[in-house]
C-alpha positions as CSV (number, residue, x, y, z in Angstrom):
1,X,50.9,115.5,59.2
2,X,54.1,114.3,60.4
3,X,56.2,113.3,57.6
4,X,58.2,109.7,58.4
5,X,60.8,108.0,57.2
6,X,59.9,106.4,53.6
7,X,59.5,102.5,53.5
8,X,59.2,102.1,58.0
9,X,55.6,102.8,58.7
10,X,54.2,99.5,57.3
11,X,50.9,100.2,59.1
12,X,49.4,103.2,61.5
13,X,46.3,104.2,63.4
14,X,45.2,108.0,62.6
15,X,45.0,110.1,66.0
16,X,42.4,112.9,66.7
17,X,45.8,115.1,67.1
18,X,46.8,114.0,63.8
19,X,50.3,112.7,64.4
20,X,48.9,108.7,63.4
21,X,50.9,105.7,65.6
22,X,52.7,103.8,63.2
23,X,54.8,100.8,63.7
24,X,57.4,100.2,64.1
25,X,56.0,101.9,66.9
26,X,58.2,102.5,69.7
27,X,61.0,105.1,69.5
28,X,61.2,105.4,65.9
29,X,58.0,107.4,65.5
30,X,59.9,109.7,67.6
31,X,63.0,109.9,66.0
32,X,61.6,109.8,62.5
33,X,59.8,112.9,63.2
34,X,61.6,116.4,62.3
35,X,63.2,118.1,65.7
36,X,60.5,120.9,65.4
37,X,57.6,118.3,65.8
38,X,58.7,116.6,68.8
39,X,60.2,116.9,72.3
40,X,61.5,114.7,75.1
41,X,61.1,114.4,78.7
42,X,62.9,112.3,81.5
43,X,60.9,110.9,84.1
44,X,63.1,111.7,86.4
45,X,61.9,115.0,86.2
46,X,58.1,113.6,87.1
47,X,59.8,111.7,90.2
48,X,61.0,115.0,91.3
49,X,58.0,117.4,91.1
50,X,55.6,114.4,92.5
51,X,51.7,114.7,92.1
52,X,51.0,118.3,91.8
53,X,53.6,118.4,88.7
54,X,52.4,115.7,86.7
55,X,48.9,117.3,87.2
56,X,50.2,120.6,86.2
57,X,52.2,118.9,82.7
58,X,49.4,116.7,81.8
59,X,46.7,120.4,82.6
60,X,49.1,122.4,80.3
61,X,48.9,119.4,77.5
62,X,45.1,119.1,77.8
63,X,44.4,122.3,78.0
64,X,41.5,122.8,75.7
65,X,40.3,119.4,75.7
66,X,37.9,118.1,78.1
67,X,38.5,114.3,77.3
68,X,41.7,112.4,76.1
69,X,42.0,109.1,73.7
70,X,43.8,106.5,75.4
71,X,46.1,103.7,73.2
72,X,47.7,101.5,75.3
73,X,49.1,97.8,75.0
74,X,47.9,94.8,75.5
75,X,49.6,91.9,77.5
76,X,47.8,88.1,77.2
77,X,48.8,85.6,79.5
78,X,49.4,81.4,78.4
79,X,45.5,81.2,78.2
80,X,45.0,84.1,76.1
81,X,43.5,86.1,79.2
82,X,43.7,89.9,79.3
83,X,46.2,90.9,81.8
84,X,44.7,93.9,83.7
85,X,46.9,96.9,84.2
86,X,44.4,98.3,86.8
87,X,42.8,100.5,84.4
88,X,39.4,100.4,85.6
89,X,40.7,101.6,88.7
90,X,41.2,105.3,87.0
91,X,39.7,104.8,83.6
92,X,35.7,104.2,82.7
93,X,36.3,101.7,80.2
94,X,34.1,102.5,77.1
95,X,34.2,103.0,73.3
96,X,37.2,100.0,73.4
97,X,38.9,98.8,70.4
98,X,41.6,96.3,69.7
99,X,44.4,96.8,67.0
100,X,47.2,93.9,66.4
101,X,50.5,95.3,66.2
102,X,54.1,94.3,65.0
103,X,57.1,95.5,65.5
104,X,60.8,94.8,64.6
105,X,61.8,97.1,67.8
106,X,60.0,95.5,70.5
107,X,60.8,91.1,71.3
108,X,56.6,90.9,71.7
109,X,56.0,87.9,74.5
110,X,54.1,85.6,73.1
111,X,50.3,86.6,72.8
112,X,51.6,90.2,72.7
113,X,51.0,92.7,70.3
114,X,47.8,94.1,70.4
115,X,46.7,98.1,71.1
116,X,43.3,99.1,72.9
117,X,42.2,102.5,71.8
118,X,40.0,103.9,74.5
119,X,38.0,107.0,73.4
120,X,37.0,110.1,75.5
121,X,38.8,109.3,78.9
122,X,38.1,112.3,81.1
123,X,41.3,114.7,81.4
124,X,40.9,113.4,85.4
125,X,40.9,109.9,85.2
126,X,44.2,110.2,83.0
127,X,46.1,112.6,85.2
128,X,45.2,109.7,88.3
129,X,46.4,106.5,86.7
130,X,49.5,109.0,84.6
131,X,50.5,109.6,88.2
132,X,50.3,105.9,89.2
133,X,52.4,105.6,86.5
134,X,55.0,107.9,86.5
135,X,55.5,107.3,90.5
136,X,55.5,103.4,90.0
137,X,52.5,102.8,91.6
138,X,51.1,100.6,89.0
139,X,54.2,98.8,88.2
140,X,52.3,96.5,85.6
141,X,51.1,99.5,83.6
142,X,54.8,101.2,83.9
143,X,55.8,98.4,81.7
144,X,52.9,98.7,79.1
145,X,53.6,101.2,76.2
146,X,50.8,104.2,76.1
147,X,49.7,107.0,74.6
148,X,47.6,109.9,75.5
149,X,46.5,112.0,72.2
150,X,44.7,115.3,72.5
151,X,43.9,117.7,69.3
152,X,47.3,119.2,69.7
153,X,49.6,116.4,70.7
154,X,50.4,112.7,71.0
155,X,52.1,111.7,74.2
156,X,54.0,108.3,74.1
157,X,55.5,106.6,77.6
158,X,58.2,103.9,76.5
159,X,57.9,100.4,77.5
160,X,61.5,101.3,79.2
161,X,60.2,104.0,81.4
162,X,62.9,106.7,81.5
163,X,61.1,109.0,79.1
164,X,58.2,110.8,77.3
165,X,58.1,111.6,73.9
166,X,55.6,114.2,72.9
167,X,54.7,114.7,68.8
168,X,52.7,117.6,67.6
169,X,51.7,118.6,63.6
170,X,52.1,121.7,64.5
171,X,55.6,123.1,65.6
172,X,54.7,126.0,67.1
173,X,52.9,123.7,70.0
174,X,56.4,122.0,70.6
175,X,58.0,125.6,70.6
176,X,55.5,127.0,73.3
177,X,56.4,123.4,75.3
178,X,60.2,123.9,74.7
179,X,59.6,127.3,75.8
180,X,57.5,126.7,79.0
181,X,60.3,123.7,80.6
182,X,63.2,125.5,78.9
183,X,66.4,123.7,81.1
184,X,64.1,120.5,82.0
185,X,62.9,119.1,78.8
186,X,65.6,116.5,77.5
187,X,68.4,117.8,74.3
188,X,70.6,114.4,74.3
189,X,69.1,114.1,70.6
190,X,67.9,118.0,70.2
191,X,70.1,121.2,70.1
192,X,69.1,123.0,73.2
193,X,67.1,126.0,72.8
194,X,69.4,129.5,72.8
């Protein structure tokens, strides 16, 4: 497990990849994790290599895992509706579950502040609505924070779009990452491999 700065995590949901969300969970959890458990992509890079890119990242990630669990927030409108993020246009919407969050990092709107975990999403459906994502198709789910775990890694796309943070238990899974997009992934907070 990844260790996190004592005192911060004041509650976290446990993953199948075991890196658990904890709040306050936007960057921190990436930043509170040693450099060896974690690594950082622009989205820039995903504008650049289009469609066929993302499917190749998000095929290497996945690679031995035939479904996904999808957490991903929740927006309410004044009348405590769901806001839809055009999930069910990618994702078969089953095994849902609600968690209500806090954070001291994110200014929630009001009725904000609640995760859906949905479990078993088909590597497919996530690779389509990732894409939608990364290319700004779905500009209402750009702005929503998610996360795509797998047995080997949690993925996290910030609320402020510019990157993905990816956190794995086991170092040697960021290593073969840091390996494979040697010159692309992002070192602003890491030393650059040698």
């Amino acid at each position: 497990m990844i260790k996190t700065l004592t005192g911060l995590a004041t509650k976290s949901i446990h993953t199948k990849s075991g890196v658990p969300i904890t709040e306050p969970w936007s960057s921190s959890m990436y930043f509170n994790a040693p450099t060896e458990n974690r690594v950082r992509f622009s989205t820039d890079y995903f504008r650049e290599v289009r469609v066929e890119g993302i499917q190749k990242f998000i095929n290497n990630l996945t690679l031995d895992d035939p479904t996904v669990d999808l957490f991903i927030s929740l927006e309410y409108d004044n009348k405590k509706n769901y806001i839809p993020l055009n999930l069910s246009k990618r994702i078969r919407l089953v095994n849902w579950k609600e968690y209500k969050l806090t954070s001291e990092e994110v200014d929630f709107y009001e009725g904000f502040g609640k995760i859906a975990l949905i479990k078993n999403v088909a590597v497919n459906d996530i690779i389509l609505f990732t894409i939608d994502v990364l290319l700004n198709k779905n500009r209402r789910a750009s702005n929503a924070g998610f996360f795509i775990v797998t047995s080997k890694y949690l993925i996290y796309f910030g609320t402020s779009g510019d990157v993905i943070n990816i956190l794995s238990t086991n170092p040697i899974n960021i290593k073969d990452l840091k390996m494979n997009y040697k010159g692309i992934f992002d070192t602003f907070y890491d030393e650059p491999l040698s």
